[in-house]
N, C-alpha and C positions, 0 to 999 in steps of 0.2 A: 535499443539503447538500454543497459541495464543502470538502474538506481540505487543506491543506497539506503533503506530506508532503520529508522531507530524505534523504538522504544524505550517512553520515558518513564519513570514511574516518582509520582510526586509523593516522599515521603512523609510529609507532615497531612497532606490530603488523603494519601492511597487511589488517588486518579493517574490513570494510564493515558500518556499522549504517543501516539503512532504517526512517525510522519519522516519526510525526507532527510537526510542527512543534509550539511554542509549550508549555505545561504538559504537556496530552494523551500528550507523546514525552520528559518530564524524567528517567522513571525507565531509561529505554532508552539515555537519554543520559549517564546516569551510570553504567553500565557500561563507557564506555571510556574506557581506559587510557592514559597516555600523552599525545600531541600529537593531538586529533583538528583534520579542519578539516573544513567544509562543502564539499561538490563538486560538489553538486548539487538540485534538487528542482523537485517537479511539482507539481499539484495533479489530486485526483479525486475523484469521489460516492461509489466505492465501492472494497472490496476489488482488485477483479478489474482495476479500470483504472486503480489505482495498481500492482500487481504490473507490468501489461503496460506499461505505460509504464517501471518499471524493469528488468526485463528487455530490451524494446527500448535503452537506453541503456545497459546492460551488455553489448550485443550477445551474447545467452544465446540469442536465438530465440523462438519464441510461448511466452509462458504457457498454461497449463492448470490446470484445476481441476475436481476432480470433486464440488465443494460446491456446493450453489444460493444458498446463502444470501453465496457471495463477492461474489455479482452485486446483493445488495440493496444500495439508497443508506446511507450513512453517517444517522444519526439525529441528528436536531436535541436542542436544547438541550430539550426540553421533551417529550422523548421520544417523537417523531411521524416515522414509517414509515410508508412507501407499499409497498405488496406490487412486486416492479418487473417491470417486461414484459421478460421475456429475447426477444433473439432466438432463431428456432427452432434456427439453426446452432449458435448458442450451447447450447442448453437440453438438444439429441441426449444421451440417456446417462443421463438422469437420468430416477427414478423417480416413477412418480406419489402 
């Protein structure tokens, strides 16, 4: 299931809020303060390739993450997960 996700950037703060598009990211979004505007947003299946995508566009450098579960797909409306196939290079580090 792919997601929409945003980038907000609070102009009177200059704090960046990252988070879902549409209801899903309402409450994330009313945390800022001030004059927010949109600047940005991507779309991804899961955790790990919406970080890495914001990271690349922040130019921060690769993401990382020592969780497995960042790599599982985003869950459908009706509650239906696939266990997901990491790559191996991806997977190094983590316990069985």
């Amino acid at each position: 299931m792919i997601l929409i996700h945003e980038l907000w950037k609070d102009e009177s703060q200059g704090q960046f809020t990252f988070c879902l598009a549409g209801p899903a990211g309402d409450k994330a979004r009313s945390l800022l303060e001030g004059k927010a505007v949109k600047i940005w947003e991507c779309e991804a299946d899961c955790h790990f390739e919406a970080m890495t995508k914001y990271y690349e566009y922040q130019g921060w450098g690769v993401y990382t993450t020592k969780f497995k579960q960042d790599y599982w797909p985003y869950i459908d409306k009706m509650g239906n997960i696939e266990e997901p196939s990491v790559p191996p290079h991806r997977a190094s580090g983590f316990g069985k």
